[in-house]
SESE-916069 format. One record per residue: residue in one letter; x, y, z of N, C-alpha, C in turn. Coordinates in steps of 0.1 Angstrom, whole numbers, padded with zeros to 4 digits, always signed. Layout:
BEGIN
AXYZXYZXYZ ...
END
This chain:
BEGIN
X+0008-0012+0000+0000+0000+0000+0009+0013+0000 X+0019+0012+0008+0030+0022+0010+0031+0028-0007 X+0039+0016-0017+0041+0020-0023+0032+0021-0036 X+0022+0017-0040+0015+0021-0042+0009+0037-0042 X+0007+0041-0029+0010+0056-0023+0019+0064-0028 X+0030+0060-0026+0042+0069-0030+0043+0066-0047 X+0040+0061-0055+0038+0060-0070+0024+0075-0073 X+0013+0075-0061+0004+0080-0067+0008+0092-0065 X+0016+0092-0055+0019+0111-0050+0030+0116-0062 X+0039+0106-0067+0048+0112-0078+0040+0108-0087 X+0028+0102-0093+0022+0104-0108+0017+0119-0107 X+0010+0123-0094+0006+0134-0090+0013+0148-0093 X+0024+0150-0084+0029+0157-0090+0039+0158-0102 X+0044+0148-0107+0045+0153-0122+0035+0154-0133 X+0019+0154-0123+0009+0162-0136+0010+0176-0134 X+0012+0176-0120+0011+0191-0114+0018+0198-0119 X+0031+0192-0124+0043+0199-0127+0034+0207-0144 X+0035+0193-0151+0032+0195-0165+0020+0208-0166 X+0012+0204-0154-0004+0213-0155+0004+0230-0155 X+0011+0235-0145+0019+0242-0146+0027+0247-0154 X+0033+0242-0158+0043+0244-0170+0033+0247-0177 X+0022+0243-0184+0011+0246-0196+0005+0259-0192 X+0008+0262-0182-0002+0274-0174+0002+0285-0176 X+0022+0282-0175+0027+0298-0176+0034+0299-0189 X+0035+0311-0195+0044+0310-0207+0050+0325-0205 X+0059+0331-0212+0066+0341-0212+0062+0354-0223 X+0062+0365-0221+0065+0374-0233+0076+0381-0233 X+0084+0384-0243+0096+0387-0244+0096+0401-0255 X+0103+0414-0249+0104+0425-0255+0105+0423-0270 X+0102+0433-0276+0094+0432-0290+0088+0420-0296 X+0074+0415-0289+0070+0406-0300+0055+0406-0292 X+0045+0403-0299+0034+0403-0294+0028+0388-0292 X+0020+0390-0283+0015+0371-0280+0004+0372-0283 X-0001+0363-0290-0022+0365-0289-0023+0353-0286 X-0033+0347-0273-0034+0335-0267-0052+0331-0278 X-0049+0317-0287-0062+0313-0292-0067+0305-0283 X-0084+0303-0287-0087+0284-0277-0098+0285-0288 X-0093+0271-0294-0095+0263-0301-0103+0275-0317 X-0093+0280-0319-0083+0284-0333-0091+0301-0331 X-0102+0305-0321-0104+0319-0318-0094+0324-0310 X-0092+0341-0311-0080+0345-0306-0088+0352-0290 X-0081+0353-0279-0087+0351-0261-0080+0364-0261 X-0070+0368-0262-0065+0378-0260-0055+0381-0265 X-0048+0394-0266-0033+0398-0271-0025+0404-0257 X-0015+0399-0255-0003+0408-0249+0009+0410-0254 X+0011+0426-0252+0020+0431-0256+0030+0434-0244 X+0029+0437-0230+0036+0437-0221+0048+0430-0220 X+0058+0431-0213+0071+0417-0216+0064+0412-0204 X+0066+0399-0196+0066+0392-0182+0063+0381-0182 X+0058+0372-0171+0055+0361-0172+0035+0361-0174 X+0031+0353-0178+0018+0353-0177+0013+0342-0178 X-0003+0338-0175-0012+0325-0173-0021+0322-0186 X-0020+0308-0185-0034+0305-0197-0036+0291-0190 X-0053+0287-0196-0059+0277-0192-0047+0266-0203 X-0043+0257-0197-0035+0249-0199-0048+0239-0206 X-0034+0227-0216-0043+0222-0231-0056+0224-0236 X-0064+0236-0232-0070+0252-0239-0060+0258-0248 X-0058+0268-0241-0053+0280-0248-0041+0278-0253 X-0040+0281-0264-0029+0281-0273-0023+0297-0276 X-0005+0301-0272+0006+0307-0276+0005+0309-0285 X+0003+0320-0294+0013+0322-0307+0020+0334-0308 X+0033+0337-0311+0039+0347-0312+0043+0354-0326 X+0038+0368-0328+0049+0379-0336+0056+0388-0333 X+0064+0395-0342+0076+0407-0339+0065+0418-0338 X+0071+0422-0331+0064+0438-0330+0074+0450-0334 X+0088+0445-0339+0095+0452-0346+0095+0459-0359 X+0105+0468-0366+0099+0469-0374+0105+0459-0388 X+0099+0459-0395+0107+0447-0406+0108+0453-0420 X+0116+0449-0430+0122+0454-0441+0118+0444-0452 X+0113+0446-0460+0108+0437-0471+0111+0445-0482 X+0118+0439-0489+0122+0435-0501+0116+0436-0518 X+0107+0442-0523+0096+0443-0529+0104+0440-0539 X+0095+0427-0549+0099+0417-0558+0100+0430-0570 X+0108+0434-0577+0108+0448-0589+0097+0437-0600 X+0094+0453-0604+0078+0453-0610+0086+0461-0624 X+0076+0459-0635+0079+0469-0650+0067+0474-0647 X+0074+0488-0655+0057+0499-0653+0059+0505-0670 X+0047+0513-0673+0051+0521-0683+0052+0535-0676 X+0057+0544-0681+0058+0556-0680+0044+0564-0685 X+0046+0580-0689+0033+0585-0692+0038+0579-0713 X+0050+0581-0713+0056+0586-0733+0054+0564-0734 X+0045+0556-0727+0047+0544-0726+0061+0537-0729 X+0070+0542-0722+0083+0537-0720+0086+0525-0708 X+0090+0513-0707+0089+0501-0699+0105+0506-0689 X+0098+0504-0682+0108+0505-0668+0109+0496-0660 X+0116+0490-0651+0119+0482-0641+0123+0488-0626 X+0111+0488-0619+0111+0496-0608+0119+0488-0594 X+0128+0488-0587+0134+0479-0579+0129+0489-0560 X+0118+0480-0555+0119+0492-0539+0117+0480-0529 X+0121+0486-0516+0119+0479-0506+0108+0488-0496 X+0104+0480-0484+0092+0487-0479+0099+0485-0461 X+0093+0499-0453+0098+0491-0437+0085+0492-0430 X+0080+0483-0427+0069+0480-0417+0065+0473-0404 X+0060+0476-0398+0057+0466-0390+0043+0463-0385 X+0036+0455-0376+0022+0450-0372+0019+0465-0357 X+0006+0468-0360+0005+0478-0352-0005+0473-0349 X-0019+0471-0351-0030+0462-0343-0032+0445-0344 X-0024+0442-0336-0021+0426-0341-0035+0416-0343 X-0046+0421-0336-0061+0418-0335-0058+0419-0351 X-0064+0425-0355-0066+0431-0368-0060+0421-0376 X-0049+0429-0381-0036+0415-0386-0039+0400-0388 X-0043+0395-0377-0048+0382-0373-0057+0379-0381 X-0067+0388-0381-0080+0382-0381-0082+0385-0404 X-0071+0393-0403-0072+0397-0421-0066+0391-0429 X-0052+0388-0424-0040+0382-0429-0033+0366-0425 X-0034+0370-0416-0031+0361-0408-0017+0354-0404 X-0007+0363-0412+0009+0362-0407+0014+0365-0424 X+0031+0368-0422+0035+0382-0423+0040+0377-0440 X+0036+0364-0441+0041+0361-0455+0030+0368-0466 X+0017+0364-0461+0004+0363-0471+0008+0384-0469 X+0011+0391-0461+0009+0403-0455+0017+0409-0468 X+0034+0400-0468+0036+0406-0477+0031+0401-0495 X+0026+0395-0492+0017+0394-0508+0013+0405-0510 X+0006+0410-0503-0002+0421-0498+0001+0432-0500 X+0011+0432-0497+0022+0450-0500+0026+0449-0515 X+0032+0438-0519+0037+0434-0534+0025+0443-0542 X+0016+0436-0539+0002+0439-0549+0003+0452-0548 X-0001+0460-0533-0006+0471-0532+0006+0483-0537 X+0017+0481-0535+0031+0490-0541+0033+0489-0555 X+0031+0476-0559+0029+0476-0575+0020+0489-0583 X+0007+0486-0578-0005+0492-0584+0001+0509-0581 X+0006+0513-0567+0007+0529-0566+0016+0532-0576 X+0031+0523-0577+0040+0528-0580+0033+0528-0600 X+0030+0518-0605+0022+0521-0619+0013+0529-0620 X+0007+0535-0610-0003+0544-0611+0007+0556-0611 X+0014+0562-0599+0022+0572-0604+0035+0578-0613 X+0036+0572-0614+0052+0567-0628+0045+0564-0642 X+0029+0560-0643+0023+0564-0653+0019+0577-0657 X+0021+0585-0649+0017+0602-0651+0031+0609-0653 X+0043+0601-0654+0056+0606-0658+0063+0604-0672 X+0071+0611-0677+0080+0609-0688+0095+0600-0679 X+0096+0594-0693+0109+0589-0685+0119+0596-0688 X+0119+0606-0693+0133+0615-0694+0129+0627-0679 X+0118+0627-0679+0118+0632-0661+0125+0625-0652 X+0121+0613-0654+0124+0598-0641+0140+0601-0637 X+0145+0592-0654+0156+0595-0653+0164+0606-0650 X+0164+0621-0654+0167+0630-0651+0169+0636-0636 X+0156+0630-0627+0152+0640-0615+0165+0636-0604 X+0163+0648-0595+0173+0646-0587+0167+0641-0577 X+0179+0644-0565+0176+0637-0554+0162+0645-0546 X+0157+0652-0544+0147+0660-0542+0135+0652-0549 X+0134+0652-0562+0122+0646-0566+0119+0630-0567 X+0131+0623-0563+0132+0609-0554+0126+0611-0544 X+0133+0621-0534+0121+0617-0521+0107+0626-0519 X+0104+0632-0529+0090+0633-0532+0084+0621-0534 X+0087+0614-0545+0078+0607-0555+0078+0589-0539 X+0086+0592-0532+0090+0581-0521+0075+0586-0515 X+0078+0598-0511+0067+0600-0500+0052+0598-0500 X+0054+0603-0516+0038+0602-0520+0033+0587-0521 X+0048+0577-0524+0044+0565-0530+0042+0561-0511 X+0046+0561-0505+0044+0558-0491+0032+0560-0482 X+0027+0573-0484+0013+0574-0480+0005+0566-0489 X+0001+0567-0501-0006+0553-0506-0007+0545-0503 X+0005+0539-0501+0005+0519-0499+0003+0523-0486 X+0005+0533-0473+0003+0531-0461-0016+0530-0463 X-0024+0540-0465-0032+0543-0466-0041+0530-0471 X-0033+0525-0483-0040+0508-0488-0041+0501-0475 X-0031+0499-0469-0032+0491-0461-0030+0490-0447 X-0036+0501-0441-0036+0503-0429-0049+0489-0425 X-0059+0487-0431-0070+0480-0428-0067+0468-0424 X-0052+0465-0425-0048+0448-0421-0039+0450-0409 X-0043+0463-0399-0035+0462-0390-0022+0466-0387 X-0016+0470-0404+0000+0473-0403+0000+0488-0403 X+0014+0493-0402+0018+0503-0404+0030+0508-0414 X+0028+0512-0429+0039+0511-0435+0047+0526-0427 X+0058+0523-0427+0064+0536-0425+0072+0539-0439 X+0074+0534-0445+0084+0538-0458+0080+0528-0464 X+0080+0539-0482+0084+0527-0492+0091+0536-0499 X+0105+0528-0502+0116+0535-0509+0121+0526-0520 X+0124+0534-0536+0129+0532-0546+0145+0530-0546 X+0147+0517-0548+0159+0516-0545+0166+0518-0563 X+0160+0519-0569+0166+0519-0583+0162+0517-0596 X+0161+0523-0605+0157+0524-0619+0160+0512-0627 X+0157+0504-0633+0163+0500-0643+0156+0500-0659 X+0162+0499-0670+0155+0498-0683+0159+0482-0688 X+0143+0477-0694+0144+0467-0697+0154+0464-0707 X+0164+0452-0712+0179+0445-0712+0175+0457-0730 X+0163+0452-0740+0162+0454-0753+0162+0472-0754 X+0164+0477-0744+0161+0492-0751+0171+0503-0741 X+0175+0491-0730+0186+0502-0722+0199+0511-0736 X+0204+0501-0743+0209+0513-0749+0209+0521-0761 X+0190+0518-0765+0188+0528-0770+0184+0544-0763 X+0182+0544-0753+0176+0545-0742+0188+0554-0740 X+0202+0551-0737+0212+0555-0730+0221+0562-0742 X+0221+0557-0760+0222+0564-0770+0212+0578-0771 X+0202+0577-0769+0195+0594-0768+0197+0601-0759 X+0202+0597-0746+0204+0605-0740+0217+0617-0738 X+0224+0601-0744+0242+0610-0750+0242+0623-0762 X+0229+0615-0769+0226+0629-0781+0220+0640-0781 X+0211+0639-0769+0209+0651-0765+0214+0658-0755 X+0225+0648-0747+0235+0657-0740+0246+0661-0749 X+0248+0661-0758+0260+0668-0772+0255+0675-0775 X+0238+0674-0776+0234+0688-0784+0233+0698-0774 X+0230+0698-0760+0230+0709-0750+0239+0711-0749 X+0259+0704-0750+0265+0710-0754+0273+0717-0762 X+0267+0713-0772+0269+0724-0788+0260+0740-0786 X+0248+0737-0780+0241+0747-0777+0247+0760-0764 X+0255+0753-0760+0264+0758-0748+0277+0767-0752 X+0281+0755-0762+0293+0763-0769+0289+0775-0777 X+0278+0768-0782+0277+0784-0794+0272+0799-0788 X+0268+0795-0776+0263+0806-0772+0272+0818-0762 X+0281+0807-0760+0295+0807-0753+0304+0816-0766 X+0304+0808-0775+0313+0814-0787+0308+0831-0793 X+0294+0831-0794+0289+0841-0796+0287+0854-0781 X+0287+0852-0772+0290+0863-0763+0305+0862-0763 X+0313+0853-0764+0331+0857-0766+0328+0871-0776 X+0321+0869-0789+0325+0876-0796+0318+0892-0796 X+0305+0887-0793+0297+0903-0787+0312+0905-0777 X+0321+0902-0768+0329+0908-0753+0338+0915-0768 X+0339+0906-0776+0356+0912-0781+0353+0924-0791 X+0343+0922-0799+0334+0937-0808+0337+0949-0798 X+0326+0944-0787+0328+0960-0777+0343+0961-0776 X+0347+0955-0771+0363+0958-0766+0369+0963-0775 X+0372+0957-0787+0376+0968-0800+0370+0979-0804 X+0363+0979-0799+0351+0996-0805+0359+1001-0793 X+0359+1001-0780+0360+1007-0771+0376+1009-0772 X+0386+1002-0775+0400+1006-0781+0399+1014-0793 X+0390+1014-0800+0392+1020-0812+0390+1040-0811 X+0378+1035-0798+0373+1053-0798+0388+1059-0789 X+0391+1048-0782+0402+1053-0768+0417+1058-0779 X+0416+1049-0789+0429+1053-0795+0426+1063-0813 X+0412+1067-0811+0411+1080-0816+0409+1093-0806 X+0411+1094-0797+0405+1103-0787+0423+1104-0788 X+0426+1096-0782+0443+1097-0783+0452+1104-0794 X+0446+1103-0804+0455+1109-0811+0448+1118-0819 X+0438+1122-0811+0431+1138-0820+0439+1143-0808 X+0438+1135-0795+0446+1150-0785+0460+1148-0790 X+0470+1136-0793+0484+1138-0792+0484+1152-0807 X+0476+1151-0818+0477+1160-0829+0472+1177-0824 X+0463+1173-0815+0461+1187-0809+0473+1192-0801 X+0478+1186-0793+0489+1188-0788+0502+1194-0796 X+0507+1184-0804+0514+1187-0815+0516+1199-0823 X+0497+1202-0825+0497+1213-0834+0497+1225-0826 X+0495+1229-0808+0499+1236-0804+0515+1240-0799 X+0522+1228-0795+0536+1229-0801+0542+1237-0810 X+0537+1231-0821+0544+1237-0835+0535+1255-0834 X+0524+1257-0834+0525+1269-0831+0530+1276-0822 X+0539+1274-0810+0543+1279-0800+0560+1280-0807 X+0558+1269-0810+0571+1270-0818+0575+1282-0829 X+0568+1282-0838+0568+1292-0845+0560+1305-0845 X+0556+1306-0831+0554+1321-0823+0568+1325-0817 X+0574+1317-0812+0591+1315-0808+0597+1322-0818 X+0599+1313-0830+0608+1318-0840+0602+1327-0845 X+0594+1332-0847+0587+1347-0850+0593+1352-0844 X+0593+1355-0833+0597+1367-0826+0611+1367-0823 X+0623+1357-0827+0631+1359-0821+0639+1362-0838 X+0636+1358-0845+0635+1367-0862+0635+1379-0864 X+0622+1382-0855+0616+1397-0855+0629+1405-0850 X+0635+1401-0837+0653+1405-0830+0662+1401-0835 X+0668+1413-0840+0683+1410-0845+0692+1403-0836 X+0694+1406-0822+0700+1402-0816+0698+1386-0813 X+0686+1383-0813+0679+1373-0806+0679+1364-0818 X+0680+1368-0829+0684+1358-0839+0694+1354-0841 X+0706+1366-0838+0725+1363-0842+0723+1349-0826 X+0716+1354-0816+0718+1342-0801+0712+1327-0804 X+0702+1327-0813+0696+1316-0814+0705+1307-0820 X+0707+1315-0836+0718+1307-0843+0728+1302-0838 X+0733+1309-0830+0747+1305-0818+0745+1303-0812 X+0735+1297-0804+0731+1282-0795+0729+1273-0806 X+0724+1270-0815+0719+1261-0827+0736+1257-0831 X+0742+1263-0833+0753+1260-0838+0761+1254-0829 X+0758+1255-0816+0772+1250-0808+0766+1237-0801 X+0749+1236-0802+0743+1223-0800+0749+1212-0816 X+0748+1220-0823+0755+1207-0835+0768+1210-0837 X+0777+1217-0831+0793+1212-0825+0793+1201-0816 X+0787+1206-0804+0784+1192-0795+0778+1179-0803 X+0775+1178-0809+0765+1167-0812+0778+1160-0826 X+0781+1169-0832+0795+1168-0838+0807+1160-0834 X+0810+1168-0822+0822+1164-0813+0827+1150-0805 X+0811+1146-0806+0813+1135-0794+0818+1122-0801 X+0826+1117-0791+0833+1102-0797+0844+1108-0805 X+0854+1093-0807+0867+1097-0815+0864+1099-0828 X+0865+1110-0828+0863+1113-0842+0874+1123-0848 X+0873+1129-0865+0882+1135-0872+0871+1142-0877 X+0872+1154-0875+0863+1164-0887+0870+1174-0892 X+0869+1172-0907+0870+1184-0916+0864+1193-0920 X+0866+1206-0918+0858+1215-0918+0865+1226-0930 X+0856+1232-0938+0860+1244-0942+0865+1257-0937 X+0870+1266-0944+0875+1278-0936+0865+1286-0932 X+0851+1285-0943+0841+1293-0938+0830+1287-0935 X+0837+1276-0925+0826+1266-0917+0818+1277-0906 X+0803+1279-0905+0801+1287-0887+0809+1276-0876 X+0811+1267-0872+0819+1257-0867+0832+1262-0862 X+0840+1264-0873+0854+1273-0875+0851+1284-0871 X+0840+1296-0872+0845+1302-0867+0843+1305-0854 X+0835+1295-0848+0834+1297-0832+0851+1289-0826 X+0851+1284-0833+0863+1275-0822+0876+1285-0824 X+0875+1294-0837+0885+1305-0837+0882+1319-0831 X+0868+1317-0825+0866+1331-0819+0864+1342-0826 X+0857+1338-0841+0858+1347-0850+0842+1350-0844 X+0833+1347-0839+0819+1346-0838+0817+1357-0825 
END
């Protein structure tokens, strides 16, 4: 009987144990628990700690309450000029009413089906209202426009399952394999002609700068030489108000001449030289004192 007894108290408690064990389960920072019984959902907890459920009832299931990065399968779109593009984006999201979520989707695979579809359709919808020589073209500015706008959409599609997209970003353009380089040939030709269009317009104000510049040398070096001739021509009349009057004096003409004369003795003289002179050189007769 003893043992007997002591068999029942340890069958006992190792149910007790197991009963237990089934009773408590854990939540653990970022991830949400929704406890089902028998495949309806009992509750959600999001708290971290330890917590209770009616043991082989209630059923654990766990998701991330993080945020997650999905990979969005690239899509071809046409443009507005029907030009085929290959759109490459990723999306960051995470589960914000997990109730919800549950009950629409029901985990994160079918969820992201869900986004594929819904980012597809935005991103065709608005890249259909574009040229691809925009697309290509825009800078970094109209990237994160066309991000933003494509972001409230697909948030806006699919807020109803629960999620929250926080971003959906274009990770890259591509042109389909048959037309990238025709595609990449017009673009080079119309970047040669903007700059042909660059040069010539470049060539043509060089030459409007160098027209003016010559006009403007041309008036500067007739201004110049009406004054150096004006100049000149008051010179020579000062000059020959000079010799007028020193003509007009006997005296002042025998002094002029004999300064004039002894400036081209000097001018004569200089360096080794030999001059012959006549007897009735003026020359001769200053150096003889006949003067």
């Amino acid at each position: 009987m003893k043992m007997r007894s002591k068999i029942i108290i340890v069958v006992l408690v190792v149910v007790l144990l197991i009963v237990a064990s089934s009773s408590v389960y854990t939540v653990k920072e970022g991830e949400f628990v929704f406890v089902t019984q028998f495949g309806a959902i009992k509750r959600t907890e999001t708290d971290a700690g330890i917590k209770l459920k009616i043991p082989f009832i209630e059923d654990v299931n766990r998701l991330t309450s993080r945020q997650m990065i999905y990979n969005i399968n690239p899509s071809e779109v046409l443009t507005a000029d029907k030009k085929a593009m290959i759109v490459d984006s990723y999306s960051i999201w995470r589960i914000e009413d997990v109730t919800t979520f549950i009950r629409t989707v029901g985990n994160i695979n079918e969820m992201q089906k869900r986004m594929d579809a819904s980012t597809y359709s935005v991103i065709k919808n608005m890249m259909g209202g574009l040229m691809q020589s925009e697309i290509i073209s825009d800078g970094e500015g109209g990237r994160n426009t066309l991000n933003k706008q494509i972001t409230d959409q697909v948030s806006a599609n699919l807020r109803g399952y629960g999620v929250d997209v926080m971003g959906v970003e274009i990770k890259r353009y591509d042109l389909p394999s048959d037309n990238t380089a025709a595609v990449f040939d017009r673009m080079i030709s119309e970047r040669a002609q903007m700059a042909e269009t660059f040069k010539a317009e470049g060539e043509y104000e060089a030459a409007k700068i160098r027209n003016e510049t010559d006009k403007e040398i041309g008036i500067l070096l007739g201004e110049a030489r009406a004054q150096s001739q004006k100049l000149l021509g008051e010179g020579e009349e000062e000059y020959m108000r000079i010799l007028k009057d020193l003509y007009q004096d006997e005296d002042k003409a025998d002094f002029y001449l004999f300064v004039r004369e002894l400036d081209a003795l000097k001018n004569t003289l200089q360096g080794d030289k030999t001059i012959i002179l006549g007897p009735d050189s003026p020359i001769v007769n200053i150096l003889n004192n006949r003067r």
